[in-house]
Backbone as CSV, one residue per row, in Angstrom:
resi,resn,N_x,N_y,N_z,CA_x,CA_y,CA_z,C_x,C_y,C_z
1,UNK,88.584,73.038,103.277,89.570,73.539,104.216,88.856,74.332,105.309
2,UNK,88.469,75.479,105.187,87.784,76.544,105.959,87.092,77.689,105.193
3,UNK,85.986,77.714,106.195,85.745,79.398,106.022,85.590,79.940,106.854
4,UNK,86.464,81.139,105.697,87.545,82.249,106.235,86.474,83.796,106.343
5,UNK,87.406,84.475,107.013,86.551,85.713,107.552,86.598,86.729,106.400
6,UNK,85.469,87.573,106.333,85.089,88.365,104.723,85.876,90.077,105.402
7,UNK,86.801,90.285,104.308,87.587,91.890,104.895,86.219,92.758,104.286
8,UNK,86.372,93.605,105.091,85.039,94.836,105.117,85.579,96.057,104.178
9,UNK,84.987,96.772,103.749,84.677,97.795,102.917,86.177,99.026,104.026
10,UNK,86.761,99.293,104.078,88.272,100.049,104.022,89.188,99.281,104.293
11,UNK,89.278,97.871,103.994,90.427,97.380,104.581,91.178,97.612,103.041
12,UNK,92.567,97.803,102.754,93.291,98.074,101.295,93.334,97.207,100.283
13,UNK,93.099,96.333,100.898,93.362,94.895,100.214,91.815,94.757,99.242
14,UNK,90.821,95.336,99.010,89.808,95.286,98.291,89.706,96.375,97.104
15,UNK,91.041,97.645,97.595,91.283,98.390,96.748,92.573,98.171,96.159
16,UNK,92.991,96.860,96.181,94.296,97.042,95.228,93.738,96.049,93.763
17,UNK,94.100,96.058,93.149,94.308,95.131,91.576,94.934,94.038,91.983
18,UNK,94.174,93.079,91.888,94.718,90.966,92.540,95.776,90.813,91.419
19,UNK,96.712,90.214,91.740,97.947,89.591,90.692,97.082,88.314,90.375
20,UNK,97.384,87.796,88.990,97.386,86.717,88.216,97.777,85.439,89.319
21,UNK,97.188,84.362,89.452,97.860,83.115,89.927,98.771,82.735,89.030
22,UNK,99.374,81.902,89.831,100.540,80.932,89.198,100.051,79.691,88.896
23,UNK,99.250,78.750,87.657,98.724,77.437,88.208,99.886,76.557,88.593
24,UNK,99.742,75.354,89.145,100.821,74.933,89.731,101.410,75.212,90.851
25,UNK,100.928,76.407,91.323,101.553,77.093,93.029,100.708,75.921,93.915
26,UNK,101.863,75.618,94.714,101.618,74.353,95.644,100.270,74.975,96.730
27,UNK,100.265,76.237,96.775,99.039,76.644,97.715,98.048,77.046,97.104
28,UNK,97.631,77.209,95.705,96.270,77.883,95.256,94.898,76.270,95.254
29,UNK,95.487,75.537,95.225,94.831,74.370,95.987,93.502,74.478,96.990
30,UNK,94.734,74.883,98.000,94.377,75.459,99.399,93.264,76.628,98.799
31,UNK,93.587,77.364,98.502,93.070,78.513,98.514,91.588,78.763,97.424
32,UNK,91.251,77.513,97.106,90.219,77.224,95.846,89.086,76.431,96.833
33,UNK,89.503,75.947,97.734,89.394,75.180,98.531,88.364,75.963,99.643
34,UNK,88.991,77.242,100.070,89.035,77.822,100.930,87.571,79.068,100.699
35,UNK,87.681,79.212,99.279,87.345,80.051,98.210,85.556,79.165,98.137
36,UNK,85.306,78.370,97.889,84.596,77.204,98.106,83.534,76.813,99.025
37,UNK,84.208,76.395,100.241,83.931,76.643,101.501,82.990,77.694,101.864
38,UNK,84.227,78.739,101.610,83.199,80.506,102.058,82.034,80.585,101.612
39,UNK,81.708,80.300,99.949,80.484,80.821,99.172,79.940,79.868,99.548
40,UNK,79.904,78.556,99.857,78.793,77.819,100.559,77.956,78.442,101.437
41,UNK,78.586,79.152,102.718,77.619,79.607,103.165,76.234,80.422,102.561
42,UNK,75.424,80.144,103.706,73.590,80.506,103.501,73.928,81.880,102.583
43,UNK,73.200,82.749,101.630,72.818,83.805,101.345,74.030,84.245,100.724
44,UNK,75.549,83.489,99.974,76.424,84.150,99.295,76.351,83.834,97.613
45,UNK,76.872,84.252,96.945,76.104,84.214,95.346,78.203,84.272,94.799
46,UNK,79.015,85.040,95.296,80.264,84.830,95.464,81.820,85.010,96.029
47,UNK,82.198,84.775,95.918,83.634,85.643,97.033,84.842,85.574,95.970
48,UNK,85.653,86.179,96.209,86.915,87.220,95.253,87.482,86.997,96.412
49,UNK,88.707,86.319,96.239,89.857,86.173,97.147,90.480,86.907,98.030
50,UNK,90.480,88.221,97.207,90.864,89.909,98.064,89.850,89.830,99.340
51,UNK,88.769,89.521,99.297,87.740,89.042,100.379,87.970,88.038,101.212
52,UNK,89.146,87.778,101.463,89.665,86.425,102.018,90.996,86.588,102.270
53,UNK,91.030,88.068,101.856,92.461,88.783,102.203,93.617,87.702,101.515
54,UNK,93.436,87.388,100.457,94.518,87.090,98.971,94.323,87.796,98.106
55,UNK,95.157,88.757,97.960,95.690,89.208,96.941,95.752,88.904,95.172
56,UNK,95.044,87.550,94.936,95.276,87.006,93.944,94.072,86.946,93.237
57,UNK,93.679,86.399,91.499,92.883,86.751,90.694,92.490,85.194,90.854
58,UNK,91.323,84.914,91.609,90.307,84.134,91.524,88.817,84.173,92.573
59,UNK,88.215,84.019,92.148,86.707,83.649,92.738,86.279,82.811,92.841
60,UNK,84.887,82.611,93.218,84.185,81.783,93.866,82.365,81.625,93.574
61,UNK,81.647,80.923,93.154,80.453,81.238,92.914,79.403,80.318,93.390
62,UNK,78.003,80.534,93.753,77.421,80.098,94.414,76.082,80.507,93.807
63,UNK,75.598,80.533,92.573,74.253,80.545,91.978,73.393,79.582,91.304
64,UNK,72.039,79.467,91.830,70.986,78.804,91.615,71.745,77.232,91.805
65,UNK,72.545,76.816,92.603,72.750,75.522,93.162,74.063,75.043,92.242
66,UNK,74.343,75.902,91.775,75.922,75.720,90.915,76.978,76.330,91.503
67,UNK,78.054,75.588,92.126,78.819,76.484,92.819,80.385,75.857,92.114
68,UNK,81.367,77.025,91.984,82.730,76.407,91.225,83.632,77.688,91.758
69,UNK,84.446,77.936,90.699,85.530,78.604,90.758,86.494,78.881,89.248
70,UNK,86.679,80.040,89.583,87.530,80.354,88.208,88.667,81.313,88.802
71,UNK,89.862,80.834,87.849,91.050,81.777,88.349,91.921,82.000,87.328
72,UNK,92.194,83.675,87.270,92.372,84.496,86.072,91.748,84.586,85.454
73,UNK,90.447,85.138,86.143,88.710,85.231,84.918,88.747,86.919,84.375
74,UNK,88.419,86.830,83.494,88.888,88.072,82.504,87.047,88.177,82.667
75,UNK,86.926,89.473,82.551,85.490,89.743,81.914,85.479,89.897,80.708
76,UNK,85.058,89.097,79.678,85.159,89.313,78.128,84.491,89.915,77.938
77,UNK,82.604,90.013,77.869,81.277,90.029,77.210,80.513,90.525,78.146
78,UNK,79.708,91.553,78.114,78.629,92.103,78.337,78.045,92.666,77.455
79,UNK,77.039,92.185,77.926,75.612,92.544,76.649,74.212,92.943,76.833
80,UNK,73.112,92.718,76.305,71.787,93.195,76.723,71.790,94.150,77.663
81,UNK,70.330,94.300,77.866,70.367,95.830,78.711,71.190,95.995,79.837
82,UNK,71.349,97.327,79.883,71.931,98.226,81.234,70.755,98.330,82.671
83,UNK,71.137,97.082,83.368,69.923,97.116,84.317,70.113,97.689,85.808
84,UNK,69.320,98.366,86.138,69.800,98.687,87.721,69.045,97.916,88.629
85,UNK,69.909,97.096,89.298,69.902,95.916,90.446,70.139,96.575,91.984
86,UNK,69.075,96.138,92.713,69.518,96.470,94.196,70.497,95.337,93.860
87,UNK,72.144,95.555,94.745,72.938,94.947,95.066,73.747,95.215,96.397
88,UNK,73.648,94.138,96.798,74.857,93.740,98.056,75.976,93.232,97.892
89,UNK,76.864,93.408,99.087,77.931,92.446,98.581,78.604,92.312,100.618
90,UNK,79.210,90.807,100.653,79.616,90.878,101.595,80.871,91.575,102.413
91,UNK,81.303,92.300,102.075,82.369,93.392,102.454,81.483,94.576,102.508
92,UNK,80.544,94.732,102.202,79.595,95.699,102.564,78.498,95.485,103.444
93,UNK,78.096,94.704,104.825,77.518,93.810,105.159,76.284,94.885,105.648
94,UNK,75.260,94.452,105.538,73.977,94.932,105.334,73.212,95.730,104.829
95,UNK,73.602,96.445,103.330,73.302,97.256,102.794,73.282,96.875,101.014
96,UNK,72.353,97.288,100.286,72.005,97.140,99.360,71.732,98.452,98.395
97,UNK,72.157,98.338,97.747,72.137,99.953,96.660,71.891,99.693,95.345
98,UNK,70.730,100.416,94.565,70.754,100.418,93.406,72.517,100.627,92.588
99,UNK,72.656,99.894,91.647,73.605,99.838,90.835,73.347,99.026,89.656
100,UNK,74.196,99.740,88.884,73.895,99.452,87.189,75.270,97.893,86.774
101,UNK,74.006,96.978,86.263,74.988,96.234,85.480,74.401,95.645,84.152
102,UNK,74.626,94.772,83.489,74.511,94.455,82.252,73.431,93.184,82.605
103,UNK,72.990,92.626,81.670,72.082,91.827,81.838,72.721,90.643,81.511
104,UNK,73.760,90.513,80.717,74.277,89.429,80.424,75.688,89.487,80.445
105,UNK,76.497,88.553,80.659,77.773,88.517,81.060,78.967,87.480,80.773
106,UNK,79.601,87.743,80.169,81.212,86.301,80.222,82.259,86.564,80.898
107,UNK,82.865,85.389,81.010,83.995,85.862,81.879,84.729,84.286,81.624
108,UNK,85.963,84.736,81.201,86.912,83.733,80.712,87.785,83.401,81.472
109,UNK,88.734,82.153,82.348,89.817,81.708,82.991,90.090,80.544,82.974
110,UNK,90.755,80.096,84.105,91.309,78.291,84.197,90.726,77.924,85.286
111,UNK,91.197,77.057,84.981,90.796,75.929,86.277,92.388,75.535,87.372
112,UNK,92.231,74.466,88.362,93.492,74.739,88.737,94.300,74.061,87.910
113,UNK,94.500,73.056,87.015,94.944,72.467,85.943,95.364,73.270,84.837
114,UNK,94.909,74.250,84.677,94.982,74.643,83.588,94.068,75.132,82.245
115,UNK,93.493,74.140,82.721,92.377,74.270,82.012,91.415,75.442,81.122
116,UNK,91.152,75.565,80.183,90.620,76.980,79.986,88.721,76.513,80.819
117,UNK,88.447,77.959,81.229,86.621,77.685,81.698,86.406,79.172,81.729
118,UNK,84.820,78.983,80.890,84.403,79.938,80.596,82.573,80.003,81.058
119,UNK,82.320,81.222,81.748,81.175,81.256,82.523,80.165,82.399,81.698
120,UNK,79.003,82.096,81.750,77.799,83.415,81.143,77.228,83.088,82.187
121,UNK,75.974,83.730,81.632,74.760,83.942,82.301,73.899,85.246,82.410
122,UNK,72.715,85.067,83.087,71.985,86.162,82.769,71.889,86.534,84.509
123,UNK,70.514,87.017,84.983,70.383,87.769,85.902,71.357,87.393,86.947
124,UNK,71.298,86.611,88.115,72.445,86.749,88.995,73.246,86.297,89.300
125,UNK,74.065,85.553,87.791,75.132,84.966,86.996,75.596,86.396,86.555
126,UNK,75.493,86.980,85.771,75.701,87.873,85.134,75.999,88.589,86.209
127,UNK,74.997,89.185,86.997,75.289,90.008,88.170,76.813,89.563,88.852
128,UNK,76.384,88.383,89.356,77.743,87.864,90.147,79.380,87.983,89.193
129,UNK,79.268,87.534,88.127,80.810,87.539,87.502,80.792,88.866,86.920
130,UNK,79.997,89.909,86.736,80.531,91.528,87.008,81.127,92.015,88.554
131,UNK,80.306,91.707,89.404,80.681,92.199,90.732,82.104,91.474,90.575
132,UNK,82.581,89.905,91.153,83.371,89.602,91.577,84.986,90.026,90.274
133,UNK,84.407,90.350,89.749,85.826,90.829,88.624,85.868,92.241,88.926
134,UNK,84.834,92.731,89.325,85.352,94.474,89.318,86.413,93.961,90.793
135,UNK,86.002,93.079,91.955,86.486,93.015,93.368,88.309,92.646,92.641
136,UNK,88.306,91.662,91.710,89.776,91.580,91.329,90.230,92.506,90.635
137,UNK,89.643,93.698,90.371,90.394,94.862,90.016,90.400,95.937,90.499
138,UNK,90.142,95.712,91.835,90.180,96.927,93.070,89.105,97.667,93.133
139,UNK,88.274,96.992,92.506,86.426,97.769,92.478,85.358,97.244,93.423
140,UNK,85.024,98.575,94.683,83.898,97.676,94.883,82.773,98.294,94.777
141,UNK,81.234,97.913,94.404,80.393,98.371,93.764,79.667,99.836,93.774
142,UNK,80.138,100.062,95.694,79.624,101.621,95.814,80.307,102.191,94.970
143,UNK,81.729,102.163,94.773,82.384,102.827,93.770,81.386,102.992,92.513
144,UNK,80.944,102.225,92.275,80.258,102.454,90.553,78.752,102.849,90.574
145,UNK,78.444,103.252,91.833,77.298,104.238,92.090,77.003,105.524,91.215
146,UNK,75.992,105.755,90.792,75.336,107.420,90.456,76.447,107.940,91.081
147,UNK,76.617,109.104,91.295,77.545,110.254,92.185,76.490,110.463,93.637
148,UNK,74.728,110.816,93.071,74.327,110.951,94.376,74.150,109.743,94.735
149,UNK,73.507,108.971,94.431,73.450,107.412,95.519,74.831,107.017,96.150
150,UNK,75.939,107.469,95.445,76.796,107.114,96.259,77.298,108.199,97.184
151,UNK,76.793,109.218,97.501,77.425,109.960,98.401,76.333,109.508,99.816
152,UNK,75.073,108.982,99.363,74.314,108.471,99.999,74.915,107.703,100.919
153,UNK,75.111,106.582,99.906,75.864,105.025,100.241,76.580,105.473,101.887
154,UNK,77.772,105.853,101.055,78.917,106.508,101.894,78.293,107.096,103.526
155,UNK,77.318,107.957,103.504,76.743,108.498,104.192,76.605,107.286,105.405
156,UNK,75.491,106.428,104.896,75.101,105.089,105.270,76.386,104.150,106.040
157,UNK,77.015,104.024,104.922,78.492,103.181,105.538,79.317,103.536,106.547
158,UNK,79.506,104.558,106.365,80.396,105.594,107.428,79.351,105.648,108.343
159,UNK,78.539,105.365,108.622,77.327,105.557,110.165,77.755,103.472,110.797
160,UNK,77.816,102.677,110.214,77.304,101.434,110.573,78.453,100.826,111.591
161,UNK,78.202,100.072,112.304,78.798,99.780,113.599,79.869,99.478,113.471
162,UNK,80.468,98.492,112.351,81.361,97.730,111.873,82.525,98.692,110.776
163,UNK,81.918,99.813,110.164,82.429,100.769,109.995,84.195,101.291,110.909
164,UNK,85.463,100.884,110.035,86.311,101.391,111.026,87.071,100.661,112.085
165,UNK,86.064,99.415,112.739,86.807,98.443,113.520,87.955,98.347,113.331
């Protein structure tokens, strides 16, 4: 279909909790579609719908040449070490911050059918289906900063051009 433009770090819509899809809604099609598209582009790993300004519980993934989609992905499983990852994310556009995630990761949902699908993985598999599930539950990663790195962060963010537009 298209890709669509990525909402930036204060727009509300990245701080609310995504509702559940409906499978069967004549537009989540569209919107898987759309979801798809986006993470294709160069240098994305995944996109969360709220990032696409929908409101709704699905993503998008784009690692090591595997790219899909899951909708109503639950984070089940995290495991192995507690690792701290420079991480980015595109609603945060040019900035990277140490942050803590797990080394290993599940995450359970459907497909648009219905289907049950279930995703692991380790480094930036793992990475990616932590980030994009905290984004469907109104989390975005500065949030889960140290206290000082993130007053840092903040510091940083609140200076950058795009900041506020």
């Amino acid at each position: 279909m298209s890709v669509r433009a990525i909402r930036l770090f204060g727009d509300p819509v990245l701080r609310s909790p995504s509702d559940p899809v409906v499978v069967g809604d004549p537009g989540l099609r569209a919107l898987v579609d759309d979801l798809l598209d986006t993470v294709r582009e160069p240098g994305r790993a995944g996109v969360a719908a709220c990032q696409i300004g929908v409101n709704l519980r699905a993503f998008s993934y784009n690692v090591d040449g595997e790219v899909g989609y899951v909708l109503n992905p639950v984070l089940v499983e995290t495991s192995g070490e507690l690792e701290i990852v420079d991480e980015g994310c595109l609603s945060v556009p040019g900035f990277y911050f140490p942050t803590p995630r797990w080394s290993f990761a599940r995450v359970e949902g459907v497909d648009l059918d219905g289907n049950r699908v279930e995703l692991s993985g380790t480094g930036l598999m793992a990475q990616a289906l932590q980030h994009e599930t905290d984004h469907l539950d109104g989390t975005l990663y500065v949030m889960t900063l140290e206290p000082e790195t993130r007053r840092d962060a903040m510091r940083q963010i609140r200076a950058a051009d795009w900041w506020r537009v």
